[in-house]
C-alpha positions in Angstrom: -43.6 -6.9 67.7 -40.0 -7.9 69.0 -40.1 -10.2 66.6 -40.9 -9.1 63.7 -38.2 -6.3 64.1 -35.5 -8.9 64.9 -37.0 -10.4 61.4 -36.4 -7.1 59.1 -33.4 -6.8 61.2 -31.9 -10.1 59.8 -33.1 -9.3 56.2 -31.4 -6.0 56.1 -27.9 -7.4 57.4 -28.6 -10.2 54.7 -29.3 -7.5 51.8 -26.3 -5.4 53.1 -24.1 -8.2 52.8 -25.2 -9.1 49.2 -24.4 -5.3 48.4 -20.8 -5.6 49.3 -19.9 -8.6 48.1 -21.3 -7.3 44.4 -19.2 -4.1 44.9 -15.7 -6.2 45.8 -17.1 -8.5 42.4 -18.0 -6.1 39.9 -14.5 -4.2 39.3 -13.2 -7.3 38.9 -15.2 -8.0 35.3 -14.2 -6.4 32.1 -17.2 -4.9 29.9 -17.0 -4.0 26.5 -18.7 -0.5 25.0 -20.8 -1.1 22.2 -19.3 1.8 19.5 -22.5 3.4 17.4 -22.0 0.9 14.8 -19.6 -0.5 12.3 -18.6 2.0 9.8 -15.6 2.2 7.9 -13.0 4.1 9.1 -9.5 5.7 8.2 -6.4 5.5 10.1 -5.1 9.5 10.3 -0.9 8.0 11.3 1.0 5.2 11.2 -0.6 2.1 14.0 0.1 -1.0 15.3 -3.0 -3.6 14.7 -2.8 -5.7 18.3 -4.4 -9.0 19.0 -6.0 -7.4 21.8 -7.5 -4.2 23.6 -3.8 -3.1 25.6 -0.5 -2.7 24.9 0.5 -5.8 26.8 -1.3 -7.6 23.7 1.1 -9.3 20.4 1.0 -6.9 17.3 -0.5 -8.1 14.1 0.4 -5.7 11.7 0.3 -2.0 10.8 -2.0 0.8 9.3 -0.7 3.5 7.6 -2.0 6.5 7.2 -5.1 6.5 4.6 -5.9 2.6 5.1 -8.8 2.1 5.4 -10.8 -0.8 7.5 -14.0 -1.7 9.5 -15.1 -1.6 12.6 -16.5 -4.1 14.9 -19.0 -2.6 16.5 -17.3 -2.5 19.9 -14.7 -0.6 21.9 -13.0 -1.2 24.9 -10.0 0.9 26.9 -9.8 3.0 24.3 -9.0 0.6 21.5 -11.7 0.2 18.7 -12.1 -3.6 17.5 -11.9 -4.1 13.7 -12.1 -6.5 10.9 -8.3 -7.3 10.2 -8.2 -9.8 6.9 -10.1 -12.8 8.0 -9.3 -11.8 12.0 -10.2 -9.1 14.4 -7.5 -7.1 15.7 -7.4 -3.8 17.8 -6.2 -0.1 17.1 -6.0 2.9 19.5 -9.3 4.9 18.7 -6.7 8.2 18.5 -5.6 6.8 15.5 -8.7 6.9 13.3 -10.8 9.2 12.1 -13.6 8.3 13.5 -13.5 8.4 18.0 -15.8 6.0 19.2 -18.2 7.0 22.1 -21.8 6.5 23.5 -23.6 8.6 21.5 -24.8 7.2 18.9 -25.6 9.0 15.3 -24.4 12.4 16.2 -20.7 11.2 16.5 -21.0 8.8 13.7 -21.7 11.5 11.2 -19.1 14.1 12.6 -16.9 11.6 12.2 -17.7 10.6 8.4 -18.1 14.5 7.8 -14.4 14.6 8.7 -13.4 12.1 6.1 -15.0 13.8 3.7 -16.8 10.5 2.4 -20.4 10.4 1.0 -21.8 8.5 -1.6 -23.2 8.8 -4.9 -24.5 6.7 -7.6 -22.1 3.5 -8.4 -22.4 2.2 -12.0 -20.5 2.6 -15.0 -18.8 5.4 -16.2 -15.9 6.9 -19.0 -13.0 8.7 -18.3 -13.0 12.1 -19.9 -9.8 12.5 -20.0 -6.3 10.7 -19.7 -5.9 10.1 -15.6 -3.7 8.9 -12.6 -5.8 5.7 -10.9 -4.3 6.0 -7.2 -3.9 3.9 -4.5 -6.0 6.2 -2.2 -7.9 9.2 -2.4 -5.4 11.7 -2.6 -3.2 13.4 -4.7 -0.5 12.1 -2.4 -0.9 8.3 -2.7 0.7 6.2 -5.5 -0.2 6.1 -9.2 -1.4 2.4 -10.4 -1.5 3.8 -14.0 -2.2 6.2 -16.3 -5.8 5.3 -17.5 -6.5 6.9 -21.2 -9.8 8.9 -22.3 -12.1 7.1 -22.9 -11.7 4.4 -21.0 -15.2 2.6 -19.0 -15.1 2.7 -15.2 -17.0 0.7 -12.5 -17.8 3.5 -9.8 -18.6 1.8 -6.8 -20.1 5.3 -5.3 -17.7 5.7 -2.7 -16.3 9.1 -2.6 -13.7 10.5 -0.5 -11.9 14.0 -0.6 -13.8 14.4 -4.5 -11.9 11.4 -5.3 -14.1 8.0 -6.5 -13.7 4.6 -5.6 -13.4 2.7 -9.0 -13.1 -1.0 -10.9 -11.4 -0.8 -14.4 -9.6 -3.4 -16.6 -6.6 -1.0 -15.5 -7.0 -2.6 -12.3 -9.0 -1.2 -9.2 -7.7 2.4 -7.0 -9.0 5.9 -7.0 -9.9 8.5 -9.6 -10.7 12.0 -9.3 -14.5 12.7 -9.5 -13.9 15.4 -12.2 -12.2 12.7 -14.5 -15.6 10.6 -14.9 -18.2 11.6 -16.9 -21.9 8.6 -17.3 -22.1 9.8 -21.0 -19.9 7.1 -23.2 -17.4 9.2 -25.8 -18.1 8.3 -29.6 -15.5 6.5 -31.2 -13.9 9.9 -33.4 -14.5 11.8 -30.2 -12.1 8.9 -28.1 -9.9 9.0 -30.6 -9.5 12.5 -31.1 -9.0 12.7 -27.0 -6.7 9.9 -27.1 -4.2 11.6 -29.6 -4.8 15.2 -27.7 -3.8 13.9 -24.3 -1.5 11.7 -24.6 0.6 12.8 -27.4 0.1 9.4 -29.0 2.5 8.6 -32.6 3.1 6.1 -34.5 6.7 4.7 -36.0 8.1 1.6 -37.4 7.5 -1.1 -35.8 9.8 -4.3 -35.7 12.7 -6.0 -33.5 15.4 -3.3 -31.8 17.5 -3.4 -28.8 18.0 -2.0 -25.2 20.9 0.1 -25.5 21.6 0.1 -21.9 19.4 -0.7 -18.9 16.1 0.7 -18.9 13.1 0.4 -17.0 10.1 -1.4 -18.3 7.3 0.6 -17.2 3.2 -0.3 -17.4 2.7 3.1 -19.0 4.0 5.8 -20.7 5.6 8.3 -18.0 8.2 8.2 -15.0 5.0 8.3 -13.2 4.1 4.8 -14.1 5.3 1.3 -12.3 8.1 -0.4 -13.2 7.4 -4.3 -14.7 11.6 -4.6 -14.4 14.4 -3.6 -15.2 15.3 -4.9 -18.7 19.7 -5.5 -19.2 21.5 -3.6 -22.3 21.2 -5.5 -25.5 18.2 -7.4 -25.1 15.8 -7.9 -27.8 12.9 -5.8 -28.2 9.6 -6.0 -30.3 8.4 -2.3 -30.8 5.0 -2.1 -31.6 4.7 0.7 -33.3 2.5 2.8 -31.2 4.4 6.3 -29.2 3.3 8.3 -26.5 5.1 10.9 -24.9 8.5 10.1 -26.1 7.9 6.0 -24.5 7.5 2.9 -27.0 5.0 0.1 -26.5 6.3 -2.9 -26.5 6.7 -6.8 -26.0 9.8 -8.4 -24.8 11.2 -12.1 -22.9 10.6 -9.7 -19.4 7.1 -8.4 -20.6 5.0 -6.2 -22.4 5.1 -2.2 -21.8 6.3 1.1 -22.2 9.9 1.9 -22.6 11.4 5.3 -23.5 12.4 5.1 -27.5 16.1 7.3 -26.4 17.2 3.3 -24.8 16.0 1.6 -28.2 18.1 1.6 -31.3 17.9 -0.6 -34.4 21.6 -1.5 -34.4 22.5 -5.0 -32.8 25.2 -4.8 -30.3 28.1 -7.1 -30.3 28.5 -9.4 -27.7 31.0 -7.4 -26.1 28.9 -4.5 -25.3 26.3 -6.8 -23.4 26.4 -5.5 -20.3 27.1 -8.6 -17.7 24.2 -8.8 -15.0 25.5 -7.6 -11.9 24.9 -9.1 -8.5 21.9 -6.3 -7.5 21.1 -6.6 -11.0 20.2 -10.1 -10.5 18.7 -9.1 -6.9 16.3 -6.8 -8.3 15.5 -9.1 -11.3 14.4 -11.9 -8.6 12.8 -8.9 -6.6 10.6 -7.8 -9.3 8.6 -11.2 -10.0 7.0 -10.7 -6.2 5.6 -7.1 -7.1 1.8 -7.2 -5.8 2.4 -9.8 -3.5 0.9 -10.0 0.0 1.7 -8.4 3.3 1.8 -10.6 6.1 3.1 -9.7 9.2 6.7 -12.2 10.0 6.0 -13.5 6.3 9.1 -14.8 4.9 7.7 -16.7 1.9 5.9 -16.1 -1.7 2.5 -16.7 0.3 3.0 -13.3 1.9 5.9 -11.2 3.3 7.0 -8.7 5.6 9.7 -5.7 4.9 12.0 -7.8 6.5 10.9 -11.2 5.1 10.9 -10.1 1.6 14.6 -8.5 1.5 15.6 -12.0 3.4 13.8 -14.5 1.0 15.5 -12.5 -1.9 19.2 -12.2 -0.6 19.1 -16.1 0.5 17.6 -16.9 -3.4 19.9 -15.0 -5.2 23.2 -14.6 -3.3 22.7 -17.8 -1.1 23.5 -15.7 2.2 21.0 -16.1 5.1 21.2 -12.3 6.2 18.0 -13.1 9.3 14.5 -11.4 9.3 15.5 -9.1 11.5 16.3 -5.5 9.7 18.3 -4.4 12.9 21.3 -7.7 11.7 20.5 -6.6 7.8 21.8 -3.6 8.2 25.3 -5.1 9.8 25.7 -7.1 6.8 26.6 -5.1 4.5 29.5 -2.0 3.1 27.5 1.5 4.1 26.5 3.5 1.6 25.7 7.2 1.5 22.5 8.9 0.5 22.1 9.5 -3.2 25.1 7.1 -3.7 22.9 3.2 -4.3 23.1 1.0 -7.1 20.4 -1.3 -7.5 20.2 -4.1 -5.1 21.5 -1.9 -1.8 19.1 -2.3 1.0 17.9 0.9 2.4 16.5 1.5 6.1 14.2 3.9 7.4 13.6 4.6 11.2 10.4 5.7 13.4 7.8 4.0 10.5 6.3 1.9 13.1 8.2 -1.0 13.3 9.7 -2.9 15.9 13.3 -2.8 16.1 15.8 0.5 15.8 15.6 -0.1 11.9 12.0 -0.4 11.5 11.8 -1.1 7.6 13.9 -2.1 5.0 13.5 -1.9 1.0 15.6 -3.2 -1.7 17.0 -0.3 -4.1 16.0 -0.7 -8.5 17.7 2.7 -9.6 15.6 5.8 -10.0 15.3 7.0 -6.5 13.2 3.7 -6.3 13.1 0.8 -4.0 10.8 -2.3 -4.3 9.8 -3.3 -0.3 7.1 -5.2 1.2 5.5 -1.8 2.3 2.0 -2.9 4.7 -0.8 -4.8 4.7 -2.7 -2.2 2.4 -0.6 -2.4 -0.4 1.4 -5.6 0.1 4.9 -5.1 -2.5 5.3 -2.0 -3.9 7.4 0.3 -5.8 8.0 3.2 -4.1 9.9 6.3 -4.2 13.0 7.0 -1.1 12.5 11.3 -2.2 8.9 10.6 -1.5 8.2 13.2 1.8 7.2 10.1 3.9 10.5 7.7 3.0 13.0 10.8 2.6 11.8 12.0 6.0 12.1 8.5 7.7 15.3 7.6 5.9 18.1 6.7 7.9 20.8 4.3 6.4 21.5 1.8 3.2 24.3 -0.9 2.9 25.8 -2.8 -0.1 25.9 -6.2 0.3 
């Protein structure tokens, strides 16, 4: 009997020991949290993308607010993994719209209710009417173009605040739910619409001039993106065709829309040929890079970074090497006060989430517009600086 309690004596010590050597072990081993599943999600701010789960880790880019991306499937310390471009990066879960956890469907479904995204039939359809196609679902994101009634539409059946995801030969973005209609218009009922909405005339057509500088827009409206900035006394072919006060037509810098007041049938001398300035030129270079790629400490054509973008321009055109670092850009220059640019200032903006005290940079066209390498979302843009977001952030602009 001694024996055999010596025996389960042993075995207990044994099994004891085991316990607390598993204990001392086991903090010592990271686990990941599977999230309920991969979804797509939003990002509600402005967020660093980091190589990893802390944040210790490198950052590889940004989200702004309305991006949207893909998760994983996982979650750890709080970060949600995603698909970021062909890598996986990492982005605080307070961030998104959608707070990973646990449970499983019950929190995925809150969390796509919050979005307001559902999704309907995808196929195509016809605009109804003349419309804005956005970058994002929201009145508040950029305008592509305006697309005419009319016009077929791929719906991919992703809607989000009643706006839908679509494909166009106006290029792809967001339309308003309320602007699509599945029955095709009949050709007098198109054209009828067409003239209706977007106050479409004709003139003579035939060879005038730019009168002064003037923006070559994709469409016909302020609203619309500027192709470039076309110099006084160019050549111009009008097509005929008038919409809201703006001509169609085909030049050396592109086709578009240009308001008919800058056109005039008279020839200037060479006198009045306005020289192109040094911005001018700036912004002329800047312009051939618009829808370009975002890619974080870019410096080249294959992708660039706010920075990047107004370096690689300044060395090409003025031969000065002004860094990739928007904190040294904005010693470089003559300051400038607000509402006082000419085209080719660089303008800063603070707190955007950046590194650095100067945490983006742009390169001013005219207009209240700068061209700037803006995220990863939207790559080179055109955007406004009395925009909430820019004006808000703004902070300082310099004349080189």
């Amino acid at each position: 009997m001694s024996t055999l309690r010596l025996r389960m004596r042993t075995l207990f010590s044994a099994l004891m020991a085991l316990a607390v050597i598993a204990a001392t072990i086991a903090p010592l081993v990271p686990v990941q949290r599977a999230a309920a599943e991969q979804i797509d999600v939003m990002a509600i701010d402005q967020v660093y993308v980091r190589s990893g789960p802390s944040t210790a880790d490198a950052i590889l880019g940004e989200l702004h607010y309305g991006d949207w991306v893909t998760t994983t499937g996982w979650e750890t310390n709080g970060f949600v993994e995603i698909w970021y471009g062909d890598w996986v990066g990492y982005v605080y879960a307070d961030y998104l719209d959608y707070a990973p956890s646990t449970s499983s469907s019950t929190t995925t479904t809150e969390a796509v209710a919050s979005s307001e995204t559902w999704w309907e039939s995808d196929g195509w359809m016809y605009t109804n009417d003349s419309v804005n196609l956005r970058t994002g679902p929201s009145t508040s994101d950029g305008i592509v173009t305006v697309v005419p009634a009319g016009t077929s539409i791929y719906r991919t059946g992703k809607i989000t605040n009643g706006f839908a995801e679509v494909d166009s030969d106006y290029g792809a973005g967001w339309i308003h739910n309320d602007y699509l209609s599945w029955n095709a218009p009949s050709a007098s009922v198109t054209t009828e619409q067409v003239a209706a909405t977007s106050n479409t005339t004709w003139e003579s057509d035939g060879w005038l001039y730019a009168s002064s500088n003037v923006n070559l827009r994709v469409g016909p409206s302020t609203n619309d993106g500027i192709v470039t900035v076309v110099p006084a006394g160019t050549s111009i072919y009008r097509t005929g065709k008038m919409s809201n006060g703006f001509a169609e037509v085909e030049s050396d810098y592109g086709s578009g829309w240009i308001h008919n007041d800058y056109l005039t049938w008279d020839k200037p001398v060479a006198e009045v040929v306005v020289e192109t300035t040094q911005g001018q030129k700036m912004v002329n270079f800047a312009m051939q890079y618009l829808g370009y790629p975002y890619v974080w400490a870019g410096n080249t054509p294959r992708g660039f970074d706010c920075s990047g973008f107004t370096q690689y321009v300044v060395q090409n055109v003025l031969g000065k090497d002004i860094t990739h670092s928007a904190d040294i850009q904005a010693t470089r220059g003559t300051a400038v006060k607000w509402g006082d640019w000419q085209v080719g200032d660089l303008i800063f903006f603070t707190n955007t989430g950046g590194s650095g005290y100067y945490s983006h940079v742009g390169i001013y066209i005219g207009d209240g517009q700068m061209i700037h390498a803006e995220n990863p979302g939207t790559g080179v843009v055109i955007s406004s600086l009395y925009s909430s977001y820019y004006s808000s952030h703004y902070a300082y602009a310099v004349r080189l």
